[in-house]
C-alpha positions in Angstrom: -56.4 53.8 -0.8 -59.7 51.7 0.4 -58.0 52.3 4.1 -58.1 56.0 3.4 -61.6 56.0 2.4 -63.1 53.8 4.9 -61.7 56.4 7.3 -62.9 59.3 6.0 -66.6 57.7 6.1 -66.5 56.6 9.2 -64.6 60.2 10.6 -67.2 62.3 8.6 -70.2 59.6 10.0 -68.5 60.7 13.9 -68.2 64.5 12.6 -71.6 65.4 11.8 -73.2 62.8 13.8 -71.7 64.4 16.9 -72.2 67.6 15.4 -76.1 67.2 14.8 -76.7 66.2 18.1 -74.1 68.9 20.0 -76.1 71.5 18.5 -79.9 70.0 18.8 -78.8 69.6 22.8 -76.7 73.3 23.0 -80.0 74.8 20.8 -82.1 73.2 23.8 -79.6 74.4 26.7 -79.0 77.9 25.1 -80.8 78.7 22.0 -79.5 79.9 18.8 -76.5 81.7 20.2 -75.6 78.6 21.7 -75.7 77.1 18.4 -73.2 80.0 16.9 -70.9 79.1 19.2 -70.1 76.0 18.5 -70.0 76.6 14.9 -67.8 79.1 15.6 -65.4 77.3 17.8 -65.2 74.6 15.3 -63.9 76.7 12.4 -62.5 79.4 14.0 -59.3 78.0 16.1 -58.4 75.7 13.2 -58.5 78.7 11.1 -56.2 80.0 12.7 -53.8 77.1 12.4 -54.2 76.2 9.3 -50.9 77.6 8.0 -49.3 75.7 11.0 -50.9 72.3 10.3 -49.5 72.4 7.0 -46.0 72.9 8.2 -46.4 69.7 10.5 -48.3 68.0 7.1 -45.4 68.5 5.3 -43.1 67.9 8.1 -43.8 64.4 9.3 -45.3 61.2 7.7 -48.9 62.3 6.9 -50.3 58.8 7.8 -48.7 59.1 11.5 -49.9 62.6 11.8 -53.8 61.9 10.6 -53.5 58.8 13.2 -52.7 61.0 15.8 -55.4 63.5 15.2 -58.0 61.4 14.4 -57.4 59.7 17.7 -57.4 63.5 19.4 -61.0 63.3 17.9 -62.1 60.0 19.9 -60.7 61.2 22.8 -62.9 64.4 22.9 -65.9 62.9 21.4 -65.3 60.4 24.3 -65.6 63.4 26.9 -68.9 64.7 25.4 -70.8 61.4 26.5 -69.5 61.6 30.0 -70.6 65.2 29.6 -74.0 65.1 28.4 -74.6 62.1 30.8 -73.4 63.6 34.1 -73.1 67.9 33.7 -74.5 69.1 30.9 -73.0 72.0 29.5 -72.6 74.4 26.5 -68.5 75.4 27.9 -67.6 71.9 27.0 -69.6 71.5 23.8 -67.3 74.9 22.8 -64.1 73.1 24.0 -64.9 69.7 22.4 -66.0 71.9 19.0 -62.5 73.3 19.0 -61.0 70.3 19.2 -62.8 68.1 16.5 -62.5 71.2 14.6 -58.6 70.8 14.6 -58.9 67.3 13.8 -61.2 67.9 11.0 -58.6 70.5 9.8 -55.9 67.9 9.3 -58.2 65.3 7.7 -58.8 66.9 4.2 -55.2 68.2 3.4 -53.7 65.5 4.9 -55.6 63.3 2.9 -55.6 65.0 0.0 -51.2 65.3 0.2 -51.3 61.6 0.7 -52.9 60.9 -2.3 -50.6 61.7 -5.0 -48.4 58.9 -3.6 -51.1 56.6 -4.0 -52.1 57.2 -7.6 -50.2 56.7 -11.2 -52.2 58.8 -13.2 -53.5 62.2 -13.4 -57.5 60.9 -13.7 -56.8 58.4 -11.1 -55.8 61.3 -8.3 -58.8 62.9 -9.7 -61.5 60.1 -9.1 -59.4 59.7 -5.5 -60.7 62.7 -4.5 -64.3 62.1 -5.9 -63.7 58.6 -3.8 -62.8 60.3 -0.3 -65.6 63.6 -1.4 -68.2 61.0 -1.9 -67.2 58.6 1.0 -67.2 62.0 3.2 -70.2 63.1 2.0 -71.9 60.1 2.8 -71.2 60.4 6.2 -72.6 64.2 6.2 -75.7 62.4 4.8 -75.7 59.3 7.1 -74.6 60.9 10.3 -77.2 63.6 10.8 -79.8 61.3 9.5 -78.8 59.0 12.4 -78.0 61.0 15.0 -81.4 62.7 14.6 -82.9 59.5 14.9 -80.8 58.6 18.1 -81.5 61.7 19.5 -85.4 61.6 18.9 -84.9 57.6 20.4 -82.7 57.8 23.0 -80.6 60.5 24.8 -77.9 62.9 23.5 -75.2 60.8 25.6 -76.1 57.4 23.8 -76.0 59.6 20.6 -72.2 61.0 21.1 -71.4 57.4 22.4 -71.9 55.9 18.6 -70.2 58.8 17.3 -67.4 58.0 19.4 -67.3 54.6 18.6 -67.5 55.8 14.5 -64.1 57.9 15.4 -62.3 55.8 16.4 -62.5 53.0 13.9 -61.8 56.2 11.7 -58.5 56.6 13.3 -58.1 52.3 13.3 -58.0 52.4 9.7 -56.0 55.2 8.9 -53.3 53.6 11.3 -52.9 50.6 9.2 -52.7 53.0 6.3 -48.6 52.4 4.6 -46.9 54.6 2.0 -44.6 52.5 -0.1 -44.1 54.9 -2.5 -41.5 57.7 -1.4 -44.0 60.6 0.3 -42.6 64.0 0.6 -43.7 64.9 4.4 -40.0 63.8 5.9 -38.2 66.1 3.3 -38.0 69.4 4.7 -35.0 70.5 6.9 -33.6 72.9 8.8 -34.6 74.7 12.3 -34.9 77.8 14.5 -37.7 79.6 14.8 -37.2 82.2 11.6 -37.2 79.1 9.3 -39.9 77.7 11.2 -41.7 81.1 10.7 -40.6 81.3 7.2 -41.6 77.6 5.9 -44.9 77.7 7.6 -45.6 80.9 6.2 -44.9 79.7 2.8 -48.6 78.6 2.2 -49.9 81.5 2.6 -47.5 83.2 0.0 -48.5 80.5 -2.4 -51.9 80.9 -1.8 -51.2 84.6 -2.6 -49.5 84.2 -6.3 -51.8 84.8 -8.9 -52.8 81.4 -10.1 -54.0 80.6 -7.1 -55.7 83.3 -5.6 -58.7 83.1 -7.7 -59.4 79.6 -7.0 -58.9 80.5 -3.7 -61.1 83.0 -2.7 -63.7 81.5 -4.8 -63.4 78.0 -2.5 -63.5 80.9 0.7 -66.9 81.3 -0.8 -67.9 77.8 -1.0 -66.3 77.6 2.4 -68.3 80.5 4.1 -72.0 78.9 2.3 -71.1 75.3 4.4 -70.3 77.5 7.6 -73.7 79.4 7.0 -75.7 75.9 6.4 -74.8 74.8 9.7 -76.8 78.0 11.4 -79.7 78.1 8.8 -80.5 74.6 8.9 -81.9 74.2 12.4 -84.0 77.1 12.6 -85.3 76.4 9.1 -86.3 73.3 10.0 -87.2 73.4 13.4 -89.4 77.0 12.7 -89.9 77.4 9.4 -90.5 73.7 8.2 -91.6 72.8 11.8 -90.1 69.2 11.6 -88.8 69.1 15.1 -85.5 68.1 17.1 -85.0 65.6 13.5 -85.5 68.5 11.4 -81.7 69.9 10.9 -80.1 66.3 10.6 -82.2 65.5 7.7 -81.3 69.3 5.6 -78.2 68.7 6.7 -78.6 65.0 5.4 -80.2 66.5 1.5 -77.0 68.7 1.8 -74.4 65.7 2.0 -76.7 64.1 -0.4 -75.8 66.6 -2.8 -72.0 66.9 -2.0 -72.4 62.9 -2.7 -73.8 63.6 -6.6 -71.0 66.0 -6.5 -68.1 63.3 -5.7 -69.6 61.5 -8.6 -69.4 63.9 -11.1 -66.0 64.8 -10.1 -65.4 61.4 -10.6 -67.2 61.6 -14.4 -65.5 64.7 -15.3 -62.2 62.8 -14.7 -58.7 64.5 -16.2 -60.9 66.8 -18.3 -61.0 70.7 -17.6 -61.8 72.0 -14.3 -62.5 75.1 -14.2 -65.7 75.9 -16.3 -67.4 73.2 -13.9 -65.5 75.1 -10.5 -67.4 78.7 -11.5 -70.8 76.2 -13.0 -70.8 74.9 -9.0 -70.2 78.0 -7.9 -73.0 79.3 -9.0 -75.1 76.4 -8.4 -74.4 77.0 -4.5 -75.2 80.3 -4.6 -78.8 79.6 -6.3 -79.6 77.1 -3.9 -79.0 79.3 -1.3 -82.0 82.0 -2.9 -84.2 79.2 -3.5 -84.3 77.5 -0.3 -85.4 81.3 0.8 -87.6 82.1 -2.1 -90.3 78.8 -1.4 -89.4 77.6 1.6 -91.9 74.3 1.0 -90.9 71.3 2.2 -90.2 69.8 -1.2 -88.5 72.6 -2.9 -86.4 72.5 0.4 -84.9 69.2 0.1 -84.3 69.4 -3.6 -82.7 72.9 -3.4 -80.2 72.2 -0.2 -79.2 69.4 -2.1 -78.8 71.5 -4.9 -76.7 73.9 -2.5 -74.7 70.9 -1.4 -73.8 70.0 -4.7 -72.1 72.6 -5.6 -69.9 73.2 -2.5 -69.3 70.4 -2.4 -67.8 70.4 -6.2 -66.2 73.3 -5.0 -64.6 73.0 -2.2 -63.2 69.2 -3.7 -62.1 70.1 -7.4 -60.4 73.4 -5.6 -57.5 71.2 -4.2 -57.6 69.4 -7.7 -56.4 72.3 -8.8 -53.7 73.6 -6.5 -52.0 70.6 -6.4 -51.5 70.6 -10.3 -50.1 74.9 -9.6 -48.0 74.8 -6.4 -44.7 72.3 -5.9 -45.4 68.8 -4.3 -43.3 69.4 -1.5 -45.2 72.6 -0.8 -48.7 71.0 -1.0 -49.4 70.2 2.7 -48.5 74.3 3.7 -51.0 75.0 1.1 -53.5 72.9 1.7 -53.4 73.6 5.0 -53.3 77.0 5.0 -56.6 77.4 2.3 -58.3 74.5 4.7 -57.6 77.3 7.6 -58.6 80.5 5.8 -61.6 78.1 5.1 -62.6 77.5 8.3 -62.2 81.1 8.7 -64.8 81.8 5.7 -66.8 79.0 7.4 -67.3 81.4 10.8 -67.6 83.9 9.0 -70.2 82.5 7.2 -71.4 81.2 10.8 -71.4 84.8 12.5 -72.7 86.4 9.5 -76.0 83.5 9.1 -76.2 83.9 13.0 -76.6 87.9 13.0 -79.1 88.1 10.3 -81.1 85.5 11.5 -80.8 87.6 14.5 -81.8 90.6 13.3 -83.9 89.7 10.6 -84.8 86.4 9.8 -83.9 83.1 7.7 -85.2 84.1 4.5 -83.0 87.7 4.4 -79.6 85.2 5.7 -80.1 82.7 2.9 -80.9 85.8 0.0 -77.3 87.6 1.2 -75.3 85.1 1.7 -76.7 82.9 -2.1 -76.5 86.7 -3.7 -72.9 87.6 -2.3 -71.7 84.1 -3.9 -73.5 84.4 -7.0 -71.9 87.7 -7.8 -68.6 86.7 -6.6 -68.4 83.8 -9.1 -69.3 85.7 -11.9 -66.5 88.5 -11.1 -64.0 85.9 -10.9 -65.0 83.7 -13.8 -62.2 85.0 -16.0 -59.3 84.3 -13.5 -60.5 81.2 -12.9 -60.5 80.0 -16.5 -57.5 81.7 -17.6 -55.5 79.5 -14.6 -57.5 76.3 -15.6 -55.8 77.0 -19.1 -52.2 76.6 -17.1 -53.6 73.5 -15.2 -54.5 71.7 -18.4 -51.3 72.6 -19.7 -49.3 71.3 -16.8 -51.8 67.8 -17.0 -51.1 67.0 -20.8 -47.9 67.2 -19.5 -48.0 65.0 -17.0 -50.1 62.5 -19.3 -47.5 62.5 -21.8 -45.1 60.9 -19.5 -48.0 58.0 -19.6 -46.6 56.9 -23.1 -43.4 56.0 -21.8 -43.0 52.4 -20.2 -40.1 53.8 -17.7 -42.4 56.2 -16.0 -45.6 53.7 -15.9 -44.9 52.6 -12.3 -44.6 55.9 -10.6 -46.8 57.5 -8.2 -48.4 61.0 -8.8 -46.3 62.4 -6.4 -43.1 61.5 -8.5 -44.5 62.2 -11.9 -45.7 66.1 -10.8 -41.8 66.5 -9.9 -40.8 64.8 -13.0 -43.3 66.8 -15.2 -41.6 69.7 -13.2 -38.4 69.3 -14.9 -38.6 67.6 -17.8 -37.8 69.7 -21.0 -39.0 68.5 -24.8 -35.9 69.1 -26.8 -37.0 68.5 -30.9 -33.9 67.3 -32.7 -33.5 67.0 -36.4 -32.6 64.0 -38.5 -28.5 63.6 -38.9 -28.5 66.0 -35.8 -25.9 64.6 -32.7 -27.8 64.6 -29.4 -24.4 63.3 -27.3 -20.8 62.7 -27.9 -18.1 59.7 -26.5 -16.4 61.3 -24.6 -17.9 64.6 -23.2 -19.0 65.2 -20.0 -22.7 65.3 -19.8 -25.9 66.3 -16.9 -28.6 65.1 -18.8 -30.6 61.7 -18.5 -32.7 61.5 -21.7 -36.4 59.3 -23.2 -37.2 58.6 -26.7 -40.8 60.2 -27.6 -40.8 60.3 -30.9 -38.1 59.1 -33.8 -35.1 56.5 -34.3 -31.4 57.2 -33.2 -28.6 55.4 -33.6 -25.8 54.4 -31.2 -22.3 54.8 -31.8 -19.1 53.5 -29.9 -15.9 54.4 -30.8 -17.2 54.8 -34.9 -19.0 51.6 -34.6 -22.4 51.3 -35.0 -24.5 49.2 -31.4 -27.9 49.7 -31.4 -30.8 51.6 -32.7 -33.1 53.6 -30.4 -36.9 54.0 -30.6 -39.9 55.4 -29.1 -39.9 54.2 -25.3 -36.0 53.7 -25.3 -33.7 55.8 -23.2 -30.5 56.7 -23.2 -27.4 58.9 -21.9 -27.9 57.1 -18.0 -24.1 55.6 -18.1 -22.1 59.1 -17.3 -24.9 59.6 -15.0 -24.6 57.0 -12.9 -20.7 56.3 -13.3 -19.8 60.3 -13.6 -17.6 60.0 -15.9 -17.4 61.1 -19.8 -20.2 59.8 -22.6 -19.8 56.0 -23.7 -21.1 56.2 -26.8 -22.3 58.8 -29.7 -25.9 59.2 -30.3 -27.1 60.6 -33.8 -30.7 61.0 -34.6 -31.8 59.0 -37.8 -35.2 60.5 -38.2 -36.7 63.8 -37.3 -36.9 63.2 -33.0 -38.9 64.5 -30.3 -36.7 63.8 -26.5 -37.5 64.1 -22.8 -34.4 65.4 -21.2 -34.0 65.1 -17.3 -31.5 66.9 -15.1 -28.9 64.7 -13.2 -30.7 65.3 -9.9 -34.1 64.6 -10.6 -32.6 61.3 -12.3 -30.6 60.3 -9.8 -33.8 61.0 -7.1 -35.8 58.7 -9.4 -33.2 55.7 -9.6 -32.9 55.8 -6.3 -36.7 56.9 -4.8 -38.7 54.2 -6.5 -37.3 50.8 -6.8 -39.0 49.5 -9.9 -38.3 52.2 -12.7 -34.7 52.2 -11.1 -34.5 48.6 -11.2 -35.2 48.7 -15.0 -32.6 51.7 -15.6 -29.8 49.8 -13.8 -30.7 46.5 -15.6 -30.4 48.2 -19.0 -27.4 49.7 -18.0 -25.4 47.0 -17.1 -26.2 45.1 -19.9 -25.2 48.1 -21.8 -21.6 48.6 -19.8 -21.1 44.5 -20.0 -21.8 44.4 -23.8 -19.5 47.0 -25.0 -16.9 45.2 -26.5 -14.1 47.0 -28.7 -13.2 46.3 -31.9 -10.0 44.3 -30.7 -12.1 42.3 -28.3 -14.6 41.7 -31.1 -11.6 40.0 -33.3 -10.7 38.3 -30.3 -14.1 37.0 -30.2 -14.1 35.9 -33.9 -11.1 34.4 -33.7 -12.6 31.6 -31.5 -15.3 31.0 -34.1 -14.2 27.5 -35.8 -15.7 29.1 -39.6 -12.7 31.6 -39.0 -10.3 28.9 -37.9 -6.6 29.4 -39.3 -7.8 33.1 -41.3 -5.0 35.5 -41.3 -5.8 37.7 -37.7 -5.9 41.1 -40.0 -8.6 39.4 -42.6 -10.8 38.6 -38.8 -9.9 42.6 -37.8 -11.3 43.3 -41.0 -14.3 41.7 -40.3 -14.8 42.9 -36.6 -14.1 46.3 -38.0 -17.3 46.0 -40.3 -19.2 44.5 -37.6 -22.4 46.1 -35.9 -23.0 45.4 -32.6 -26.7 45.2 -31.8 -28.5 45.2 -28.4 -32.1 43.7 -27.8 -33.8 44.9 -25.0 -37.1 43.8 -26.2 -37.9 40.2 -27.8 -36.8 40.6 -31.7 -37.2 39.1 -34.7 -33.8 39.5 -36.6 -34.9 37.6 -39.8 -38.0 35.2 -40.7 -38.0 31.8 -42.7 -38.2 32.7 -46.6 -36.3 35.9 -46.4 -33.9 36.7 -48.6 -30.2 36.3 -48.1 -28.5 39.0 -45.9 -25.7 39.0 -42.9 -24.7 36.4 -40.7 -25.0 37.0 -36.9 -22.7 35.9 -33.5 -24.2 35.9 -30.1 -22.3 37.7 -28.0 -24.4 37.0 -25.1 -28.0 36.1 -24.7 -29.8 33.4 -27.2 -31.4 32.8 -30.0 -34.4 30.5 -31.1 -34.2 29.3 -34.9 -37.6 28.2 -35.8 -39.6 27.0 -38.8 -43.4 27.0 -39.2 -44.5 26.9 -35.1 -41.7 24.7 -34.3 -38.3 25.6 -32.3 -35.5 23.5 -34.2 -32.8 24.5 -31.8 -31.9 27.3 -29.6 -28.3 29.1 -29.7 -26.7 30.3 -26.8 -23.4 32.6 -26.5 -20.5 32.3 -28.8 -22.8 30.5 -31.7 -22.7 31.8 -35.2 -26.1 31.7 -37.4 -27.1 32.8 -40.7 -24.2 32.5 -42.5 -25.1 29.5 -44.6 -27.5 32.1 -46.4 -24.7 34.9 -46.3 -22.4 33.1 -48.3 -24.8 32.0 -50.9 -26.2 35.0 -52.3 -29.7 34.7 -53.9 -30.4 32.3 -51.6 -33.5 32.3 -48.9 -33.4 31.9 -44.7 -34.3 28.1 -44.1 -35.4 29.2 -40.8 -36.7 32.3 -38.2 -34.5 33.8 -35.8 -35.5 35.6 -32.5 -33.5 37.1 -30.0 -34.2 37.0 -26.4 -34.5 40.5 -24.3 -31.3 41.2 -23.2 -29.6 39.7 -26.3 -26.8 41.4 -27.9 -25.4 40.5 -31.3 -22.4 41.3 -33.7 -23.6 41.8 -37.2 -21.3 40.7 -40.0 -21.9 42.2 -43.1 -22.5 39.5 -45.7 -20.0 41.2 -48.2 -17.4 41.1 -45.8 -17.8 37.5 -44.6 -17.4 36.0 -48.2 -14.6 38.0 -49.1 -12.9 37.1 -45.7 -13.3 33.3 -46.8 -12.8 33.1 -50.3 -11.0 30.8 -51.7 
């Protein structure tokens, strides 16, 4: 994760540092129209890709794909210095612009698809992206700031050359960037160019469905605002504010200032609701927009674009939030992609649209459309936007109830979504049968809520609790039910389809590492009630008993399975059953000292069993993993009567 957000600084510090200066020396070599161009040819190609991008995003490992662009972005940062040094020219400021607007258009989705892997817990993926928003942001605000100063210092090829060097230890770090946990980018398949067609498409219907399409068109808006900011900025400051060549780095510097308060309150807001902060920032953008034209004062300037950059900021961050908690994992590069394209899109058109009014009219009348036409469009789609935040929360408490169960603890976000996909609640009523020996079954299933027992062949095992699972035997072997499981309270279960259990046993190696250590431990300890006699026969206290008075006793017995440290009785208590280790051991204690420990094939309490009234001299505590046979105290003494 720190790898990931060291290159985003450093990539956002070579973005807008080489952007400040590319458009200070095209505004110098060709005016404002100069200026639209490149803002233009960074948004507008990558637009046009976006939907392609996230077919590749989703394609390939994510980390190998953001190293290769981000390297593209060196290379053509690279070029500019030679450029700007030797034949300076507004043609290759357009070409470079198209190409570090590609590379920028892999960055956020890329990023942002890769993240889920790297997070356990709904909040955490949420303060990840306030991480990488305020570690990009502080490159809009540092790389402006600098290269304005560079540029005012030196020349505008010694400027591009420390953006160059800034990309590239952006793409250094993202190479040395590793996804242990299992990332979805290699799982797509098939070929020819109608699948192709078809899966890179398949953003762009998801974007489409309902749920989405609100928060998308109201991130177009937060999109189009950035893409206007970098047109407004330099004649605002340079004519209106009349702070010189330094002018646009430092708006442009208040603006990433603000999308850096932003990443923090992402980061505060955490896994509570979204969307009434989305349409608040919104908003906010949209205001900052008709102040900076309503006093354009040096003062009220800085405060307002930080204000502006605020809340696109918010806006364009919590967006993906959002879509990754509506749209399938394996789907999220094609959508990310695709809404980072039809953003770049808004951002030109935001660009063409800030350039023509300037144009025709003037910075003021730009900055009151534009902050009007954002407002308004906020408010319209308030409602949609709240009513689909209703489904996120929905799908998030889901997710966060899967944070009460030990098993699921160690998986990444990107597993828990698709578990959280298909995991059904199923409520089941005291004395009710959840499973039966014998019958086939496709279910894996967790203990929420309530206590079930376990039942093999009429025999009691073990009792089941809140955390415990069960049913993962058939599973794994395919083969019919081992055992009976009856609910003894009122229960509330996870169930999980064979597939998705069977993808989690073998996808992440720690949860399946506890499922298969459980469940040989459960397929070792299953003796019958034969074997159980057979056991008892070996015990010297049933030495030369008739072998159906033993069977009689094995019959009664309960076998008992602790997968957790257990107390099975404490010094003082009063006389009950007598207990054989079957495997595992046992520490008898009393006070704070261990008097002996028992290991397999040892019999204990049944000094107390056969005296009743009597008291437990002594604590017993099973190991984890320890499985015991239960003989009922009745039983034992009239099995050794006299």
């Amino acid at each position: 994760m720190s790898l990931l957000i060291v290159s985003r600084l450093l990539g956002s510090m070579a973005e807008w540092m080489w952007y400040s200066v590319a458009t200070v020396f095209a505004f110098s070599l060709g005016g404002v129209g100069a200026v639209g161009l490149i803002g233009v040819a960074s948004v507008l190609p990558a637009g046009l890709l976006g939907p392609a991008v996230g077919y590749l995003i989703d394609r390939y490992r994510r980390e190998r794909m953001l190293t290769v662009m981000l390297g593209m972005r060196f290379l053509a940062v690279a070029f500019t210095v030679v450029s700007a040094a030797y034949f300076p020219s507004v043609a290759v400021l357009v070409v470079v612009a198209t190409v570090e607007g590609i590379a920028t258009l892999f960055v956020r989705p890329t990023s942002a698809a890769m993240l889920p892997s790297v997070t356990t817990r709904p909040e955490q993926l949420v303060r990840a992206y306030a991480w990488l928003s305020a570690a990009e942001n502080i490159g809009v605000c540092v790389g402006p700031l600098a290269g304005g100063v560079l540029l005012a210092a030196t020349t505008p090829a010694i400027a591009m050359s420390v953006a160059a060097v800034c990309a590239l230890g952006s793409a250094a770090a993202v190479a040395l960037v590793r996804i242990d946990a299992p990332d979805l980018a290699e799982t797509m398949s098939g070929s020819g160019l109608r699948h192709v067609a078809s899966e890179v498409l398949g953003g762009a219907r998801a974007i489409g469905q309902r749920d989405v399409r609100a928060i998308a068109v109201v991130t177009v808006l937060g999109f189009a605002a950035l893409g206007a900011a970098e047109v407004f900025v330099v004649p605002l400051a340079i004519d209106t504010l009349g702070w010189g060549e330094a002018g646009p780095g430092v708006l442009l510097a208040s603006v990433a200032g603000g999308g850096l308060l932003a990443g923090v309150a992402l980061g505060a807001i955490g896994g509570r609701r979204l969307g009434p902060w989305f349409v608040l920032a919104t908003v906010v953008t949209g205001l900052g927009l008709v102040l900076l034209a309503a006093v354009p004062e040096a003062v009220v300037v800085l405060v307002a674009s930080a204000v502006f950059g605020a809340g696109a900021a918010l806006v364009t961050t919590a967006s993906q939030v959002q879509i990754q908690s509506l749209v399938p994992l394996s789907a999220s590069g094609r959508v990310l992609g695709t809404l980072e394209g039809v953003g770049c899109l808004a951002g030109a058109a935001g660009v063409s649209v800030a350039a023509y009014l300037i144009d025709r009219w003037s910075v003021a009348v730009s900055l009151y459309v534009l902050g009007t036409v954002i407002v308004v469009g906020a408010i319209a789609l308030a409602w949609s936007v709240l009513r689909t935040d209703a489904r996120v929360t929905a799908a998030r408490q889901r997710i966060e109830s899967l944070d009460r169960i030990t098993l699921f603890e160690p998986l990444p976000n990107s597993l828990r979504d698709r578990l959280a996909s298909q995991l059904e609640a199923l409520e089941v009523a005291a004395g009710e049968t959840v499973i039966h020996q014998g019958e086939y079954g496709d279910e894996f299933y967790v203990v929420d809520e309530g206590e079930l027992d376990v039942f093999v062949a009429r025999q009691y095992v073990r009792s089941l609790g809140s955390d415990d699972f069960f049913g993962e035997l058939a599973l794994l072997a395919d083969s019919p039910r081992t055992a009976t499981v009856v609910a003894t309270t009122d229960c509330r279960l996870w169930t999980l389809p064979r597939t998705a259990f069977l993808t989690i046993l073998s996808g992440f190696p720690a949860t399946g590492h506890a499922i298969d250590t459980v469940s040989s431990q459960r397929t070792v300890h299953s003796p019958s009630p034969a074997e159980q006699a057979g056991v008892l026969a070996k015990v010297p206290l049933f030495a030369g008993l008739p072998r159906e008075i033993i069977h009689d006793v094995a019959d009664s017995a309960r076998l008992c399975t602790h997968d957790q440290t257990s107390e099975i009785f404490r010094e003082g208590d009063p006389a009950g059953d007598a207990y054989f280790i079957v495997s595992g051991c046992v520490e008898m204690t009393q006070g704070d000292t261990v008097i002996r420990t028992l290991g397999e094939g040892a019999l204990f309490g049944e000094r107390a069993a056969l005296r009743p009234g009597s008291a437990r001299s002594a604590t017993a505590t099973a190991t984890p993993g320890t499985v015991l046979m239960q003989l009922p105290a009745d039983r034992l003494r009239t099995a050794l009567r006299p």
